[in-house]
C-alpha positions as CSV (number, residue, x, y, z in Angstrom):
1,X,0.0,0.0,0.0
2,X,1.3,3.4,-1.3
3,X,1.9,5.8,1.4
4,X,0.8,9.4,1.8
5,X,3.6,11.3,4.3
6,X,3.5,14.2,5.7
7,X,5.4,17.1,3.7
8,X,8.0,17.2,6.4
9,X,9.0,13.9,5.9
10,X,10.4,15.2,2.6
11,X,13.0,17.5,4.9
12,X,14.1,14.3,6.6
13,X,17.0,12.7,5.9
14,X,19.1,9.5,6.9
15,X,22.3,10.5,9.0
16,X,25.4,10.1,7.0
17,X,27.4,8.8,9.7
18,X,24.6,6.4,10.9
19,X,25.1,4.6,7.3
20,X,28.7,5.1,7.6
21,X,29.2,2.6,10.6
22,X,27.4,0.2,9.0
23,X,30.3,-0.4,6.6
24,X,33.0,0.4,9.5
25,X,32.0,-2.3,11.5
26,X,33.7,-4.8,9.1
27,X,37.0,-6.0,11.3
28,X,39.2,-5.1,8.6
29,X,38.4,-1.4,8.4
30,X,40.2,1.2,10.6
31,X,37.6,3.9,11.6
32,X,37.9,7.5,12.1
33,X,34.0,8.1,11.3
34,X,32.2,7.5,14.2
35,X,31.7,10.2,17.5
36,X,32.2,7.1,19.3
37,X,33.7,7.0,23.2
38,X,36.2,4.4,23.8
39,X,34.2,1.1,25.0
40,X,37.6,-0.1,27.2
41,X,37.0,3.0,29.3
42,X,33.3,2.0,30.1
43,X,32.2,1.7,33.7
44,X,31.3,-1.6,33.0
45,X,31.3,-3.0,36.6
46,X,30.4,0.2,38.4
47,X,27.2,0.3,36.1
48,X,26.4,-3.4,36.5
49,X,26.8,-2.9,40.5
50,X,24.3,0.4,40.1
51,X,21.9,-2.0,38.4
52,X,22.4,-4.5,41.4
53,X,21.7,-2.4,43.9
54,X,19.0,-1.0,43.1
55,X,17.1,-4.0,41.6
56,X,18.6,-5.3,45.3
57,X,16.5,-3.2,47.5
58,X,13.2,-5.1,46.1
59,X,11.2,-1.4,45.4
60,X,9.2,-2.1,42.5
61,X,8.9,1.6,41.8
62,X,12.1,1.0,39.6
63,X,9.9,-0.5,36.7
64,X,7.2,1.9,37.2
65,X,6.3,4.9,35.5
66,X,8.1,8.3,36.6
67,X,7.5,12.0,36.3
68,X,8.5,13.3,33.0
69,X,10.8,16.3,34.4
70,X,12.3,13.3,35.8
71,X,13.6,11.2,38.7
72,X,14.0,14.3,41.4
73,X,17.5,12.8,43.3
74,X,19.0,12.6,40.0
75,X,17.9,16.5,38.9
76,X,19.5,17.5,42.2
77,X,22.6,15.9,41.4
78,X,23.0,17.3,37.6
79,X,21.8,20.3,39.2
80,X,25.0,20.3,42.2
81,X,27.3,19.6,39.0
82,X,25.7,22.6,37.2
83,X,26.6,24.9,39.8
84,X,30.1,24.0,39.7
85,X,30.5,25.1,36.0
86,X,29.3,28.2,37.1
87,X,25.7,27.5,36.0
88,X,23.6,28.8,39.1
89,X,20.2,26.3,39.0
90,X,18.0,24.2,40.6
91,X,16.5,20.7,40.3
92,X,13.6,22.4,39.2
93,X,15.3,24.2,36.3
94,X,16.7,20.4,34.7
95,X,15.1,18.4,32.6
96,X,16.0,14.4,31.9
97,X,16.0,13.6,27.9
98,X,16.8,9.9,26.2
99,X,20.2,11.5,25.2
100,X,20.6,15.4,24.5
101,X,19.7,14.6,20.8
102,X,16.1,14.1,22.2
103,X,17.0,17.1,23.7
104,X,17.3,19.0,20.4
105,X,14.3,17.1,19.3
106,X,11.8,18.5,21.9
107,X,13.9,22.1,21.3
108,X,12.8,22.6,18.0
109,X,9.3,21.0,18.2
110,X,8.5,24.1,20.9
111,X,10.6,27.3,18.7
112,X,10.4,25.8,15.2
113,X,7.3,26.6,12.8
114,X,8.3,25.9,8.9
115,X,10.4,28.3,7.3
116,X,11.9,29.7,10.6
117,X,15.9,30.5,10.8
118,X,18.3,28.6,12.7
119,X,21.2,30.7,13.4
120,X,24.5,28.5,13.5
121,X,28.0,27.5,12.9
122,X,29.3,26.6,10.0
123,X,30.2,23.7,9.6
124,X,27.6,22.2,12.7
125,X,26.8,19.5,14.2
126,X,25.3,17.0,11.8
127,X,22.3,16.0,14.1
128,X,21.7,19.3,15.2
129,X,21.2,20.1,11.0
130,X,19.2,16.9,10.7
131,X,16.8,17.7,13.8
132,X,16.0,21.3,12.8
133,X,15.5,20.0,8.8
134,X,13.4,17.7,10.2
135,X,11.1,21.0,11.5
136,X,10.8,22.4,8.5
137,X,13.5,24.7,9.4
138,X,15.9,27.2,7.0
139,X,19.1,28.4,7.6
140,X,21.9,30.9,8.5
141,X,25.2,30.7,9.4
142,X,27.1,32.7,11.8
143,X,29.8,35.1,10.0
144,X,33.2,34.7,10.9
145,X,36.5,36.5,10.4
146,X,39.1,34.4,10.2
147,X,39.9,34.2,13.6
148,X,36.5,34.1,15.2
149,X,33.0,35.3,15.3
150,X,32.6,38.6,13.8
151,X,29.9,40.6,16.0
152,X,29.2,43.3,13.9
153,X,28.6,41.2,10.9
154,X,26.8,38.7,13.6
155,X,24.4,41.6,14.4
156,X,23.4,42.6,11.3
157,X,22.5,39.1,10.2
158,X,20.2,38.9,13.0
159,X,18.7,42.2,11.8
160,X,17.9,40.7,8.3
161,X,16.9,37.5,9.1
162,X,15.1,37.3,12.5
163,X,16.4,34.2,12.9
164,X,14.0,31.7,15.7
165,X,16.9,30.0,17.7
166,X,20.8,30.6,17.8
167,X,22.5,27.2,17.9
168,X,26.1,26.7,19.3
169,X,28.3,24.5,20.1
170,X,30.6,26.5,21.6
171,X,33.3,24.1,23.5
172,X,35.3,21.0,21.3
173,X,32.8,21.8,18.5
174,X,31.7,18.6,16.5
175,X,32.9,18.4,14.0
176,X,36.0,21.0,13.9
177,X,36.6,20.6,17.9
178,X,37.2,24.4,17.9
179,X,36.2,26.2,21.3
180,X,34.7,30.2,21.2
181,X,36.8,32.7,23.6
182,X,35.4,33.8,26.7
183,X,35.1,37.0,24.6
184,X,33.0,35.7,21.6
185,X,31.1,34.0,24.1
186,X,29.6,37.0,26.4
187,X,29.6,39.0,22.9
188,X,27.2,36.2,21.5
189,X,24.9,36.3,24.3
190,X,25.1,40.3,24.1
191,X,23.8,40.2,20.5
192,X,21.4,37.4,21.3
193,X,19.8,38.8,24.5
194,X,19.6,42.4,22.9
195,X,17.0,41.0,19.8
196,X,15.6,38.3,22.3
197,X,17.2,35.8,20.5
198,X,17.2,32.2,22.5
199,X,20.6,30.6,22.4
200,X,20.6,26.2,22.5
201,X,24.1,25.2,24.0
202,X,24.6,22.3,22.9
203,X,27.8,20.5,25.5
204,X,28.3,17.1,25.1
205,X,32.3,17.6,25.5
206,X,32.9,20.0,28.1
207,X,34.6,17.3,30.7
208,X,37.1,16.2,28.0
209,X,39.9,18.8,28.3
210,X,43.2,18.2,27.8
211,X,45.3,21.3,28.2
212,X,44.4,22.8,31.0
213,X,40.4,23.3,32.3
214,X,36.8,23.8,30.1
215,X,36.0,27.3,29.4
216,X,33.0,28.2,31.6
217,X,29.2,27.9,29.5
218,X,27.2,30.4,27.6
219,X,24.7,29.4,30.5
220,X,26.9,30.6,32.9
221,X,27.1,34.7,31.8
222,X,23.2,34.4,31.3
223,X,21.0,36.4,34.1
224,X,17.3,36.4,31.9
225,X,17.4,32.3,30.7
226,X,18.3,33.7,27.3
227,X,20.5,30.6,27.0
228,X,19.0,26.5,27.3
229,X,22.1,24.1,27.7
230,X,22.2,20.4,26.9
231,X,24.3,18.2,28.5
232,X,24.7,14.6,28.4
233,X,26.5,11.3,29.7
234,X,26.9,10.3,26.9
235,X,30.8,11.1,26.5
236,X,31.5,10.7,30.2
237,X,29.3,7.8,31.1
238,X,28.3,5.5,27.8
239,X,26.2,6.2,25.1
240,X,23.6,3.2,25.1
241,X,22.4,4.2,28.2
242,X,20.8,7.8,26.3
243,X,20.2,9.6,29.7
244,X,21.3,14.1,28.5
245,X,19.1,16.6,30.5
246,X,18.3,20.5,29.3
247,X,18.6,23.6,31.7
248,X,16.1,26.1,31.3
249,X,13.6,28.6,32.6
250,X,10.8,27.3,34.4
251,X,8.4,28.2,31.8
252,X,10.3,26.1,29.3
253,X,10.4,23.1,31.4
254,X,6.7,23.3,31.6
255,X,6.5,23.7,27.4
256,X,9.0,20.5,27.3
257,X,7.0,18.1,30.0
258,X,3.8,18.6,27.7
259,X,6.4,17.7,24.5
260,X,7.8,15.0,26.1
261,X,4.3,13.5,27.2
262,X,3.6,13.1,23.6
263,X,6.6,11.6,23.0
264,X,7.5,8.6,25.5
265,X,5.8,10.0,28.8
266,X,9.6,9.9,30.4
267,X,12.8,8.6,30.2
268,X,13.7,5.2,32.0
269,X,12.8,5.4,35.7
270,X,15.3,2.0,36.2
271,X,18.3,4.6,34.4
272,X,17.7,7.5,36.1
273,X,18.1,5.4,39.7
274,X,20.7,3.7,38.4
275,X,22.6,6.6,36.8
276,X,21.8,8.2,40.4
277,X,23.4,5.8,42.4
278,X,26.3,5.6,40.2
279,X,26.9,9.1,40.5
280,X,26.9,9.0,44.4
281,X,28.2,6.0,45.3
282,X,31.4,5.7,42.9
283,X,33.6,8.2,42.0
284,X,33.0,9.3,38.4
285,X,35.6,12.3,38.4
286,X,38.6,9.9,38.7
287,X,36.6,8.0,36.0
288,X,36.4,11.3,33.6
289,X,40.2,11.8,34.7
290,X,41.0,8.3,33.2
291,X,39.1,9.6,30.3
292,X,41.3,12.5,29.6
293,X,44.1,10.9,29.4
294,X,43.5,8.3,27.4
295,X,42.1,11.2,24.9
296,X,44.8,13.2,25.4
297,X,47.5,10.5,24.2
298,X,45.3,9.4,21.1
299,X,44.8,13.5,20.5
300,X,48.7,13.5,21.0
301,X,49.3,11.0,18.5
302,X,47.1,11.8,15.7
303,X,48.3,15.3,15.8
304,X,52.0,13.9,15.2
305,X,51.1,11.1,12.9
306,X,49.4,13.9,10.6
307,X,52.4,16.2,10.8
308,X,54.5,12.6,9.6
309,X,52.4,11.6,6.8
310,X,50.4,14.8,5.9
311,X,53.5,17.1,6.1
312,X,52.4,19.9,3.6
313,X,49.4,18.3,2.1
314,X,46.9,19.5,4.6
315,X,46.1,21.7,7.1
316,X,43.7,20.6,10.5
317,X,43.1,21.9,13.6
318,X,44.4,21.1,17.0
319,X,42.1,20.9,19.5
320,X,42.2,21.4,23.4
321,X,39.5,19.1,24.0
322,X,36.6,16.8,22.7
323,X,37.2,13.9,20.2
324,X,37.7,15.5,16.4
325,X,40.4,17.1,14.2
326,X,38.8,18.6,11.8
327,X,41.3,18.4,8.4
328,X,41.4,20.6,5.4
329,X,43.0,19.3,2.0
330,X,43.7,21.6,-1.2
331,X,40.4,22.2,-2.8
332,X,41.4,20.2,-5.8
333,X,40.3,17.1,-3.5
334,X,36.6,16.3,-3.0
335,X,36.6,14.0,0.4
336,X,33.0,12.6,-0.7
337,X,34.6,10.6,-3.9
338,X,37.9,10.8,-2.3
339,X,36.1,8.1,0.6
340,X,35.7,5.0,-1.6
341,X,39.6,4.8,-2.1
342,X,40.0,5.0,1.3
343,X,37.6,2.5,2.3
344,X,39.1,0.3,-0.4
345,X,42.3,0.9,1.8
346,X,40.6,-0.1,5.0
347,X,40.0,3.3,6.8
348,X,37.2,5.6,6.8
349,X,36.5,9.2,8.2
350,X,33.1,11.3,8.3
351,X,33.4,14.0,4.7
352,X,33.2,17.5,5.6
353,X,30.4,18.2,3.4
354,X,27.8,16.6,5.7
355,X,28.7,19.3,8.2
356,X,27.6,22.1,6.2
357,X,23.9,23.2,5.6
358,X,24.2,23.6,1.7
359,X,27.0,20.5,1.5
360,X,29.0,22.7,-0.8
361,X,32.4,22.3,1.0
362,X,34.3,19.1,-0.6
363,X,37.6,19.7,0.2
364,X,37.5,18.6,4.5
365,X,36.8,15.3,6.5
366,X,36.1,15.2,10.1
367,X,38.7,12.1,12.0
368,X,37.8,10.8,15.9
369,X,40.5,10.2,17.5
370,X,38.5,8.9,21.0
371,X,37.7,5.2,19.3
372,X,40.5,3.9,17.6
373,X,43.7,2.1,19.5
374,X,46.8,4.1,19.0
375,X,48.0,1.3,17.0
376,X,44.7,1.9,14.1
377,X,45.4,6.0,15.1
378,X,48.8,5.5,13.5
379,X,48.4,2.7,11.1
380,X,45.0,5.0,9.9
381,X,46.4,8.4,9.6
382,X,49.4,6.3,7.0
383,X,46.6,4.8,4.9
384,X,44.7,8.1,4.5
385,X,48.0,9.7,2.9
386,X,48.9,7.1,0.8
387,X,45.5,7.3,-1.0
388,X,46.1,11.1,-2.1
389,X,48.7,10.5,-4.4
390,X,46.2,7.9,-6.8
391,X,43.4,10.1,-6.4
């Protein structure tokens, strides 16, 4: 039986990297593709003792359902962690999402009619692209100039297009893993508060510094709740489990509880209890610690191996934090057709052009340096530069 969609099924696409990792799950193939943690580095018997427990104490509220804001011990904690970032909150100002990206999901089902703008970087976040596309939503990038955000050009861009939302990623960016000054921060927020402009802070990566510590949020300099932040555990926990939270205005939170009600009532009551008891009865800063340095000698060592191989053929950036390089060839090379040579050669990587709203820039490719060993980090890096030369 035919069927007859709904027109904004025709803005939805399939995420690029989602297909991607079908093919880089073949043993064979070294992957730089995926924003994947490292699985060694899993809590794996910390989690499986937070299960345990609570299962142990016999309360069948654990498989009942929960309040959609969420499981109230659990805000309180996120909320305590909030405060140390600088973010002044309270329980009743987080809310618990399956993962941040249903964070962005319920986000732009409350701002996003069809044809609104979305104000972001440029290149963005692929799934931030996808969600608001998915709304119906148009685009506009924020203007640069050459060494950051250019405000006055920022300004005026808001003044012609009105855009709905500002989106940022503003610390380890996916996919580039650059990080905005405090400066272009407050000045963002400045701009944004003056037109009444809400800004979504996206932060999955802010616990994965390297060289010294995270610059503080947006959500930190904001007095009015001009900014709503994300946040995850994704990056610092594991991913399956799909447990983010937003912070935001009271009002908001009341907007997202009826959104999320239509979605999946709440997020896992047997999660959120564990996640909570993992949170106060282990000790996940040493965890995030062991994180960082693991990162930070894969970061190391990709950096290096590029300077070996690449030498002159490329230019990337060299990130303080978070899990990408983002690298930049000579614009003769188009990374989409240059990918089937290197898959043929057993290594992938994410092509820049799926980063960008219009997919007109060919010549970059986004590389994770968080997943693979350091042995696949060097052996990887070798393959990609011996492809250029037969391309």
């Amino acid at each position: 039986m035919p069927y007859t969609f709904a027109e904004r099924v025709n803005h939805m696409q399939n995420s690029a990297i989602r297909e991607l990792l079908k093919v880089t799950e073949q043993p064979q193939i070294i992957s730089f593709a995926g924003g994947l943690p490292a699985p060694e580095l899993f809590p794996l018997k910390e989690i499986q003792e937070s299960y345990a427990q609570v299962f142990g104490t016999g309360d069948p509220s654990v498989l009942q359902y929960g309040t959609t804001e969420g499981y109230l011990p659990l805000r309180e904690e996120i909320a305590a962690q909030m405060r140390i970032k600088g973010i002044q909150t309270e329980a009743e100002n987080i809310f618990l999402t399956n993962g941040s990206q249903q964070g962005l999901d319920l986000i732009a089902k409350l701002f996003i009619n069809p044809g609104d703008i979305v104000l972001l970087q440029n290149p963005s976040y692929l799934g931030a692209i996808q969600t608001f596309r998915s709304y119906q939503a148009n685009f506009e990038t924020i203007p640069t100039n050459g060494p950051g955000i250019d405000s006055a050009a920022l300004e005026l861009s808001i003044k012609l297009n009105r855009p709905k939302i500002i989106y940022l990623a503003p610390t380890y960016q996916n996919p580039t893993g650059t990080t905005l000054t405090v400066e272009e921060r407050k000045m963002v927020l400045r701009i944004a508060s003056k037109y009444n402009i809400p800004i979504i802070e996206d932060d999955p990566y802010c616990e994965l510094h390297y060289d010294g510590s995270s610059i503080l949020p947006i959500r930190s300099y904001s007095t009015e709740d001009e900014v709503v932040y994300l946040g995850t555990f994704s990056k610092t926990l594991a991913p399956g489990l799909r447990l983010g939270w937003i912070v935001g205005g009271k009002d908001l939170i009341t907007k997202l509880v009826v959104a999320k009600q239509g979605t999946d009532l709440h997020t896992s009551t047997l999660l959120q209890k564990a996640t909570h008891y993992y949170l106060t009865h282990f000790n996940p800063i040493q965890h995030i610690e062991r994180i960082r340095q693991a990162y930070k000698i894969r970061r190391n060592l990709m950096l290096n191996e590029l300077k070996k191989n690449f030498n002159d053929q490329a230019i990337w950036t060299e990130p303080s934090g978070g899990m990408f390089i983002w690298l930049t060839l000579p614009e003769a090379y188009d990374t989409l057709k240059l990918l089937p040579y290197a898959l043929a050669s057993n290594v992938a990587y994410v092509p820049g052009a799926n980063f960008y709203t219009d997919g007109k820039s060919y010549s970059n490719m986004r590389l994770n340096f968080s997943n693979p060993s350091p042995l696949q980090i060097k052996q990887g890096i070798k393959r990609l530069a011996s492809i250029l030369p037969n391309y």
